[in-house]
N, C-alpha and C positions, 0 to 999 in steps of 0.2 A: 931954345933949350928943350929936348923931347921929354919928355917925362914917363915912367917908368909906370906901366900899369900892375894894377896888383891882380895877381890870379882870386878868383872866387873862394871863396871859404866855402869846404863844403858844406853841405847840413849835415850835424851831428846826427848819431844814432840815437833815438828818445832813449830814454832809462827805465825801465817799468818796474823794476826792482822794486820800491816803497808802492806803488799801486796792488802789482803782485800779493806781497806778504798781507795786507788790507784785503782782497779780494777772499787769501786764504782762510783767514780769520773767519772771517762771511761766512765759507763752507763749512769751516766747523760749528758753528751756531746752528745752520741748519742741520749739522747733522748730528747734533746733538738732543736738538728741539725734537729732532724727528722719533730715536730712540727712547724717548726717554716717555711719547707717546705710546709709545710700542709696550714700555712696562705699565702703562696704566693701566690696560687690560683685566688684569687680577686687580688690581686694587678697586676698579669699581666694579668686577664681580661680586666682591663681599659687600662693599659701603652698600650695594641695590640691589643687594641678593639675586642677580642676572644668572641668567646660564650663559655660556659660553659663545653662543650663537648672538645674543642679544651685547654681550661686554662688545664684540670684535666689531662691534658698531663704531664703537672710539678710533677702530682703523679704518675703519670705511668713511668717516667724516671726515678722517687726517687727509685723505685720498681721494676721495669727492671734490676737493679743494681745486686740485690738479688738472681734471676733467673741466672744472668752469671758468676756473681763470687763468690757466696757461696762454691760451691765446689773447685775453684779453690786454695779459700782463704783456707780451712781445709789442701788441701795440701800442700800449704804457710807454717803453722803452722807447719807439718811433719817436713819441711826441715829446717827453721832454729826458730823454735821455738815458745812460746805464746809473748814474751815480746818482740822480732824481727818483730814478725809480729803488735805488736799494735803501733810499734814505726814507721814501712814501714805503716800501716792504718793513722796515724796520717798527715804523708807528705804528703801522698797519697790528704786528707780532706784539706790541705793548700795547694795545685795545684789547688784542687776544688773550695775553697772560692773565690781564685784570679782570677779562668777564668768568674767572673763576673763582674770584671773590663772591659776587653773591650766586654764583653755582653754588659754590659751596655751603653759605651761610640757609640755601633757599634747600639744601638735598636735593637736589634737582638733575633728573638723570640727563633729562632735554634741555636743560642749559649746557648742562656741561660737555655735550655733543656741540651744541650751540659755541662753545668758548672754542674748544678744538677745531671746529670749523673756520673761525675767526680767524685765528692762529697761526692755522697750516695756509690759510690764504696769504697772508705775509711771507712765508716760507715758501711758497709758493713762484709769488714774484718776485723775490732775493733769489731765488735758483734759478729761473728765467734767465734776471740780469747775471748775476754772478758766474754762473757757465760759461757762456758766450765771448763773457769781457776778460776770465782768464784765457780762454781760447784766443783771442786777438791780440792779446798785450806780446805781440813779437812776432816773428816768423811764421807763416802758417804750416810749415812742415815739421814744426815742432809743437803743433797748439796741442794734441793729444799728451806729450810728454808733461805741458801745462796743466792741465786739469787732470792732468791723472795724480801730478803730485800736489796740486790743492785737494784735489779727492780723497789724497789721503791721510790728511788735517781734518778732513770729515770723519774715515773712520776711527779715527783715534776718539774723537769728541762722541762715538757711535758707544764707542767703547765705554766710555768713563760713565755713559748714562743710567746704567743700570745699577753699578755701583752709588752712584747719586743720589737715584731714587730707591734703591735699598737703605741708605743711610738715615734718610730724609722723608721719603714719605711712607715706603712700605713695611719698613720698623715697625711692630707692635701695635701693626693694624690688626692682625688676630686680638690680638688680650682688647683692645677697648671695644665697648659693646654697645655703644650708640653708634650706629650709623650718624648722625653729627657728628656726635667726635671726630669718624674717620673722616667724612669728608670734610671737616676744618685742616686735617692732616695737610690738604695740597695749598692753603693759602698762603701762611708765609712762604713756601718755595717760589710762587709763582708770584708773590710778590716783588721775591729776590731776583726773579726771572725779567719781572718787567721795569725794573729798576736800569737793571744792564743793560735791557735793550735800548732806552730812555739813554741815555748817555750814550751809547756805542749811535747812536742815528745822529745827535750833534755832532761827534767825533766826526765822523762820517760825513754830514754837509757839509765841517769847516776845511775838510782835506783837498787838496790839489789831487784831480783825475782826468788825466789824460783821455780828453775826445780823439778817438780810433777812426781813424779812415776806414770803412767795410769796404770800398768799389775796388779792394787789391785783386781781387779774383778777376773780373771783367775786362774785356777790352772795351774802348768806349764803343764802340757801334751794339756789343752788346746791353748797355747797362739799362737802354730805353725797353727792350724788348723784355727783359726781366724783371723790371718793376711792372709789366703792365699781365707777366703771367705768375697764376695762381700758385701760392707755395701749394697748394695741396698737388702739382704736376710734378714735382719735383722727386721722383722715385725713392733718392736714398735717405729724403729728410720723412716721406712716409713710412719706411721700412725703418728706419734709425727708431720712428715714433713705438713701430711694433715692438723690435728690440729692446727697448727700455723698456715698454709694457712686460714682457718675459722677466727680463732680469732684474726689475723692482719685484715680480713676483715671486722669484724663486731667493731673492735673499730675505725679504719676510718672512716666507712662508718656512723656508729651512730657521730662522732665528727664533721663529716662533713655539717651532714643535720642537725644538732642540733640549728642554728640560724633559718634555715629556718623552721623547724618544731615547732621549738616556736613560730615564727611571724605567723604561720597558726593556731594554741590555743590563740592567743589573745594578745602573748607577743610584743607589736608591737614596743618597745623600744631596738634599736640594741645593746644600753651597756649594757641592763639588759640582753638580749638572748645571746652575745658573753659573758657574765658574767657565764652563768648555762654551756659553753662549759667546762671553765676554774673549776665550781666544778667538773663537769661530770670528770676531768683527776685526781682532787683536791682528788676526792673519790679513785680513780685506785691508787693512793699514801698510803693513810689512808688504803685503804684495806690490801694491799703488808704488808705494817707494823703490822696490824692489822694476817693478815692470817701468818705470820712469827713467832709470837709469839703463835702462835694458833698448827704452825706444831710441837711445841713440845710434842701436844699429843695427835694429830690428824693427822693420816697417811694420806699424799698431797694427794694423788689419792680419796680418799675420800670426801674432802675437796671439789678439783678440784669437784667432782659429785655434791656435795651441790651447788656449784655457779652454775653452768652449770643448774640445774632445777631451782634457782631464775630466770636468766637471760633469759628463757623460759618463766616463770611467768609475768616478767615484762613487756614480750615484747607484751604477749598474752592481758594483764591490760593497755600495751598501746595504741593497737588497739580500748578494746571497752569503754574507758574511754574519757573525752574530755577534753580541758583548760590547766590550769596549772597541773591539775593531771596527764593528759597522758604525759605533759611534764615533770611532775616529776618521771615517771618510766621510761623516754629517761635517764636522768641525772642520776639514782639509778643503771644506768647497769654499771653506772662507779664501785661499789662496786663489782657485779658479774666477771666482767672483771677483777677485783685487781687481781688476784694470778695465772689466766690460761696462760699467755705465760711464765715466770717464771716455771711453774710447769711443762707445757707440757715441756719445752725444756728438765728442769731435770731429768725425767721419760726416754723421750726421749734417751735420753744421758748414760742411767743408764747399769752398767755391759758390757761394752763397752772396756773394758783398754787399750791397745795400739791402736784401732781404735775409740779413744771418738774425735779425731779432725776430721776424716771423718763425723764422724755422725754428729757433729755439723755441719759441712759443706752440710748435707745432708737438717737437720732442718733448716737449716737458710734458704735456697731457700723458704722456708712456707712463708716467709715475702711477695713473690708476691702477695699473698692475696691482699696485700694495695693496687695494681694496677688491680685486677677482681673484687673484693666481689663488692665495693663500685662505679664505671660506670655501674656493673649491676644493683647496688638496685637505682640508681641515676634512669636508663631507667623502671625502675619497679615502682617507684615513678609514675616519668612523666604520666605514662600511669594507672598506679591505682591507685594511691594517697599516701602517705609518710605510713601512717598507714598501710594500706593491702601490704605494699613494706615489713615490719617488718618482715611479713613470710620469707622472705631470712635471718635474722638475727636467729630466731630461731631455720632454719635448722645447721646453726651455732653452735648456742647453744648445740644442739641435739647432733652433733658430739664430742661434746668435754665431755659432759656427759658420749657418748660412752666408748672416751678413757679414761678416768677416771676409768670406769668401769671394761672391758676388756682389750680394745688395749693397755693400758699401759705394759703388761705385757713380759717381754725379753723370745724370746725363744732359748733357748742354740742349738749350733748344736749337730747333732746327735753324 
């Protein structure tokens, strides 16, 4: 009697869905943590009576972070993995909340650099992992469409921060007149802070995450000769690094001088100026979303070139315009801005397969940007006025046009 063989079952498609929306989550935490550093600026202006030169230390700390453990965190990842290491990023960000307790209790301007440091080093290696793993969770011709719309589950979190720490910590820092006082101000938030992150890092180890095959890029005769050459060879993942470095520069630097540039057109209302910061991130959101659904049939690198010559346009319309108009093309570069850190990292990252965690590790150092672009354009202000300071943004601009254009492109080795 012959017997009837059964055809093979194929293998399903993984499901990355529940990975996904977890990953996204991820993003907004850091981009939240990250903003919400960005308002503390003023607030230890006053608590340590700093000049402005000395506060913007607190970004250079958050951003310092970037420069010394981004690569180390990509080899983090090597060894014991994406979900090991967002889970060691997490405790890492709850040791950081909490050494602002006795920051606080000690007034201590050098702890609290010290905590920030801490902090942004957890963030640090959460952005590492987290980039990367939404980039691979499916097709690689769509990983940009991926992390553009977890990017912008960041900006919305970028958003909300200001308002936060308006509510919560920079409320009625003027009326109290002990420098204690104010700096007790940040402890229970950042108690509340290291609480969540304490719970979201269990949450987090007890979850099912999908180990991602990287060697999809490779043919096997290449995969020997790419592990054994240097990510630093790899043209687009060093250009991707620069890239970032510009456009963390220039979205600080624009968020930053964004109240004061309005109160210099006429906005002389601080809720309504700290108002147009929170669209300026408001738009960085709406665009992600917007340019997401757009890369379905709109190749990123493309795309990427379109924003890169608006945000040239805007900036050149904010120079010779005045009022609320030149301030409404500071706040419209939040739309230019929507999809280039997103897109460069993916580009970045692109054909990479067993070394996509170095390069990520490579790209992520770009994040120093936050701690150069924006002390320069600050000293370039002072000395030529906010407007004629924009030419450092546009060089910005320009680069990232570039890579959109060419530097995106992997070159194989020989």
């Amino acid at each position: 009697m012959a017997t009837r063989s059964n055809p093979a079952a194929r293998p399903s498609t993984p499901n990355y869905t529940v990975p996904f929306i977890i990953v996204t989550a991820l993003f907004g935490i850091f981009g939240f943590l990250t903003s919400l550093n960005n308002q503390l600026v003023g607030k230890l202006k006053e608590t340590f009576a700093l000049g402005y030169g000395s506060a913007m230390l607190a970004t250079a700390a958050w951003f310092l972070a970037y420069l010394i453990f981004s690569v180390p965190s990509g080899k983090l990842i090597e060894k014991v993995g994406y979900k090991k290491t967002m889970v060691i990023s997490l405790f890492i960000m709850v040791a950081g909340a909490l050494a602002f307790i006795p920051a606080a209790h000690q007034v201590s301007f050098p702890l609290t650099l010290g905590a920030i440091f801490l902090l942004a080093t957890g963030v640090c290696a959460l952005q590492t992992s987290a980039n990367p793993y939404a980039a691979i969770l499916g097709p690689e011709q769509s990983a940009a469409l991926r992390v553009n719309l977890a990017q912008a589950f960041n900006s919305g979190a970028s958003a909300l921060a200001p308002v936060v720490a308006t509510i919560f910590i920079l409320t009625g820092a003027r009326q109290r007149g002990s420098a204690t006082e104010q700096a007790h101000m940040l402890i229970v938030p950042y108690i509340v802070i290291a609480a969540a992150l304490f719970v979201l890092g269990f949450m987090v180890m007890g979850l099912h995450l999908p180990t991602v095959n990287l060697t999809r890029a490779f043919r096997p005769s290449e995969a020997g000769a790419a592990n054994e050459r240097s990510i630093w060879s790899y043209r687009h993942v060093v250009l991707g690094m620069v890239g970032i470095f510009f456009y963390v520069g220039d979205e600080i630097a624009l968020a930053a001088i964004g109240v004061r540039f309005a109160q210099e057109q006429g906005i002389s209302d601080v809720k309504v100026a700290g108002f147009l910061v929170t669209v300026y991130y408001l738009l960085i959101m709406v665009g992600r979303f917007i340019g997401s659904a757009l890369m379905t049939k709109i190749r990123p690198e493309k795309l990427l070139v379109v924003l890169g010559i608006l945000g040239v346009l805007l900036m050149v319309a904010g120079m010779a315009l005045t009022g609320p108009m030149a301030v409404g093309c500071l706040v419209l570069c939040g739309l230019a801005n929507s999809i280039m850190y997103p897109t460069i990292f993916a580009l970045g990252i692109a054909e990479l397969g067993p070394l996509t965690s170095k390069g990520s590790g490579v790209i992520t150092i770009g994040n120093v940007g936050g701690a150069v672009i924006p002390p320069l354009f600050g000293l370039m202000a002072d000395h030529m006025g906010i407007q004629h300071a924009f030419v450092l943004i546009i060089v910005c601009y320009a680069f990232v046009v570039y890579y959109g254009v060419s530097g995106y492109k992997p070159r194989r080795p020989a």
